[in-house]
C-alpha positions, -999 to +999 in steps of 0.1 A: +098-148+594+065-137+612+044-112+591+021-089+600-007-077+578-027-043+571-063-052+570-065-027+543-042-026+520-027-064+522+009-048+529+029-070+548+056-061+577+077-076+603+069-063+636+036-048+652+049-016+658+058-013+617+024-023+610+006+006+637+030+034+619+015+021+583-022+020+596-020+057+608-012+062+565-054+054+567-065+069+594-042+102+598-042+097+638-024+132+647-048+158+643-037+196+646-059+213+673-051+245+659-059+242+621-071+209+620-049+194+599-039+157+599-011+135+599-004+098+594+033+104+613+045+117+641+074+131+627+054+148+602+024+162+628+058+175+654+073+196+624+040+206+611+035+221+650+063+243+648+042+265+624+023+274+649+044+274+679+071+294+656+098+271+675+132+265+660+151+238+678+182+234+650+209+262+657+237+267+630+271+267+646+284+291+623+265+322+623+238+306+653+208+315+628+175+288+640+159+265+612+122+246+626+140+212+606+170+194+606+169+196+571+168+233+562+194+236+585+216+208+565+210+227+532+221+259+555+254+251+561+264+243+523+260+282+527+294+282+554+311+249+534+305+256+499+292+225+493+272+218+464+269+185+458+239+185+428+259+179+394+244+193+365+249+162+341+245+189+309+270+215+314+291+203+348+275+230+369+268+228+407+246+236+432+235+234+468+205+225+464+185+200+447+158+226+439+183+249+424+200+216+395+159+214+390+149+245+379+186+251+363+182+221+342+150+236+325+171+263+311+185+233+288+153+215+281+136+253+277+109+232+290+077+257+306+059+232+323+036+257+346+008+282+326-014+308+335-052+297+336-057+336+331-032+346+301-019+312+294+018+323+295+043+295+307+070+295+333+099+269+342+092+271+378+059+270+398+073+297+422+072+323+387+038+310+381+024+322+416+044+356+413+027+361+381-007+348+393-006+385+416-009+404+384-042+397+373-056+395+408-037+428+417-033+417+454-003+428+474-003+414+507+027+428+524+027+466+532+058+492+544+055+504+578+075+530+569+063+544+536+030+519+533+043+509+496+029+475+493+041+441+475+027+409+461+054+388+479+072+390+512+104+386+498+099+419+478+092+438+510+123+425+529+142+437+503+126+470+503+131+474+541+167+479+532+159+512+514+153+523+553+176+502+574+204+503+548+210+470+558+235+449+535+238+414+545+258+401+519+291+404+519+316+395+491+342+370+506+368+379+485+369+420+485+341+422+518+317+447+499+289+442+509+254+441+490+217+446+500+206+415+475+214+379+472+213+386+434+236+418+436+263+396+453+264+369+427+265+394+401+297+413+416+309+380+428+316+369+389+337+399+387+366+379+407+361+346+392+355+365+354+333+333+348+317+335+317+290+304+310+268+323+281+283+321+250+274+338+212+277+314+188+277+345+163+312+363+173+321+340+204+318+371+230+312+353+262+289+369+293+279+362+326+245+362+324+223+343+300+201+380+302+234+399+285+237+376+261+202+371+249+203+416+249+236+412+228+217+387+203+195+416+192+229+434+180+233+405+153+198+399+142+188+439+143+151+426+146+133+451+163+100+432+177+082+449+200+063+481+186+049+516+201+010+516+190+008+549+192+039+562+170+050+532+156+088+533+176+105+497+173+122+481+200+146+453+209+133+443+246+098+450+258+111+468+289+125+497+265+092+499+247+077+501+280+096+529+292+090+548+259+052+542+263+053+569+294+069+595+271+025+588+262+014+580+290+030+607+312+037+580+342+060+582+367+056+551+385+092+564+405+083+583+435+114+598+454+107+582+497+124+621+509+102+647+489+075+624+466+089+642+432+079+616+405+099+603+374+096+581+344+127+562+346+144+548+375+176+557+366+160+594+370+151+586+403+183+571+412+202+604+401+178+626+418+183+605+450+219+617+451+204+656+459+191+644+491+221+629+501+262+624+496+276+593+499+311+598+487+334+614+517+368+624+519+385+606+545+411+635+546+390+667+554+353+647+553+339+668+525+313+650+508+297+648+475+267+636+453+292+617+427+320+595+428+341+617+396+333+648+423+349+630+450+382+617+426+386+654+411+385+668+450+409+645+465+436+664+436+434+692+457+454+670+489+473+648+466+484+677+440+480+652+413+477+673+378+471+645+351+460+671+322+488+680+303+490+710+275+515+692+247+523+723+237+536+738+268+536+709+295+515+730+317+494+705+337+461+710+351+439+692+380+405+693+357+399+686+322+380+717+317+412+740+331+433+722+304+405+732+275+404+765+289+439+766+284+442+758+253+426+784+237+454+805+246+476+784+220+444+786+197+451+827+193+481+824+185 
């Protein structure tokens, strides 16, 4: 068999045209006119183009949405098939993409490859690393064009958009509810398949997520690690110390978007939010209110429904507080 070799590097191969693809390897031949980067392939240099050009050739024939490589759209459609081909050779578990088995498997090796040159804390995946990276450098790229609240990752401000929009693009396929997050959605979606992978191996209770179980841990060992400097307050988690340290502080990093009132505590924010609007309707006369246990004791008034019942004289009620009213009568006597 003929061979043909690379002046540089002694590799052999059979044809002429073989060898001219390898030679590019040395002299990176495609050069990008925009940015000036270079490529040995042309493969490589056409997909590095559609950067630039923003073009998007591979359709999904599912939901139509454009990838710029053949590949991302392959990985895409596990999304429509449910495929997941990567095995987790530990524990059996699957996933759609070989990214997702890698960084999954360091949750068994506890392995924290990637540290901070700054603070030298470690992370399992290099994409944590870079989020952290924004803390010490306190840049946040991405802005709202709305409310001009910025974020250190594009990501984070997509998500926010959906305060505005309202947008919820995922959808549950077994009960259709749909969810403004990715995360959100896998969260409800184990309340259908009641799958329970974290395990205590103190009284065998079984959770979701490895974050519930490492929070129910703390209930066994009591220890109480993380400390207020100030008043010398023990905690279990570092996220309730840090909300105590505003009770200090005086923070309110929570600003309400409608009327700019700050709180402390999300959850503050979250309940206050309900003033502004009402997002649980009646379909039967379209009343609306701020809470769900509004809305239930409400619909009694079309349904009739009475379930408090006086055991000493059967007299039913629609509210709780009628029935405890009530009862003072017997209390007299």
């Amino acid at each position: 068999v003929k061979s043909f070799i690379c002046d540089i590097c002694g590799k052999s191969f059979r044809s002429t045209a073989s060898l001219k693809s390898h030679s590019r390897s040395h002299s990176k031949e495609y050069s990008c006119e925009v940015c000036d980067k270079t490529f040995a392939g042309s493969g490589d240099f056409k997909k590095h183009l559609r950067i630039h050009t923003k073009e998007k050739p591979y359709a999904c024939d599912v939901c139509s949405k454009a990838f710029s490589n053949k590949s991302n759209l392959k990985t895409h459609l596990r999304i429509h098939t449910n495929e997941k081909p990567y095995v987790c050779e530990v524990c059996s578990k699957t996933f759609a993409q070989s990214g997702h088995l890698k960084s999954h498997l360091l949750t068994h090796s506890k392995e924290k490859p990637y540290a901070c040159e700054v603070c030298s804390k470690t992370f399992a995946r290099n994409g944590n690393l870079k989020s952290h990276s924004l803390i010490h450098t306190k840049a946040k790229l991405y802005v709202c064009e709305i409310c001009a609240k910025a974020f250190i990752q594009r990501s984070k401000l997509t998500a926010h958009l959906r305060v505005h929009t309202q947008d919820k693009p995922y959808a549950c396929e077994v009960c259709k509810k749909t969810f403004a997050r990715s995360d959100n959605l896998k969260s409800h979606s184990l309340t259908h398949t009641e799958e329970k992978l974290y395990v205590c191996e103190v009284c065998k209770k079984a959770f979701a997520h490895s974050s519930y179980l490492k929070s129910h841990l703390l209930t066994h060992s009591k220890e109480k690690s993380f400390t207020c400097e100030i008043c010398g307050k023990a905690f279990t988690r570092r996220n309730y110390l840090k909300c105590h340290l505003r009770t200090h502080t005086k923070e309110k990093p929570y600003a309400c978007e409608v009327c700019k009132k700050t709180f402390a505590q999300r959850y503050h924010l979250k309940s206050h939010s309900l003033t502004h609007k009402k997002p649980y309707a009646c379909e039967m006369c379209n009343k609306a209110f701020k809470e769900k246990i509004a809305l239930k004791t409400h619909l009694r008034i079309h349904t009739k429904e009475k379930p408090f019942t006086c055991e000493m004289c059967n007299k039913a009620f629609k509210e709780k507080s009628n029935l405890k009213r009530h009862l003072r009568i017997h209390q007299k006597d």
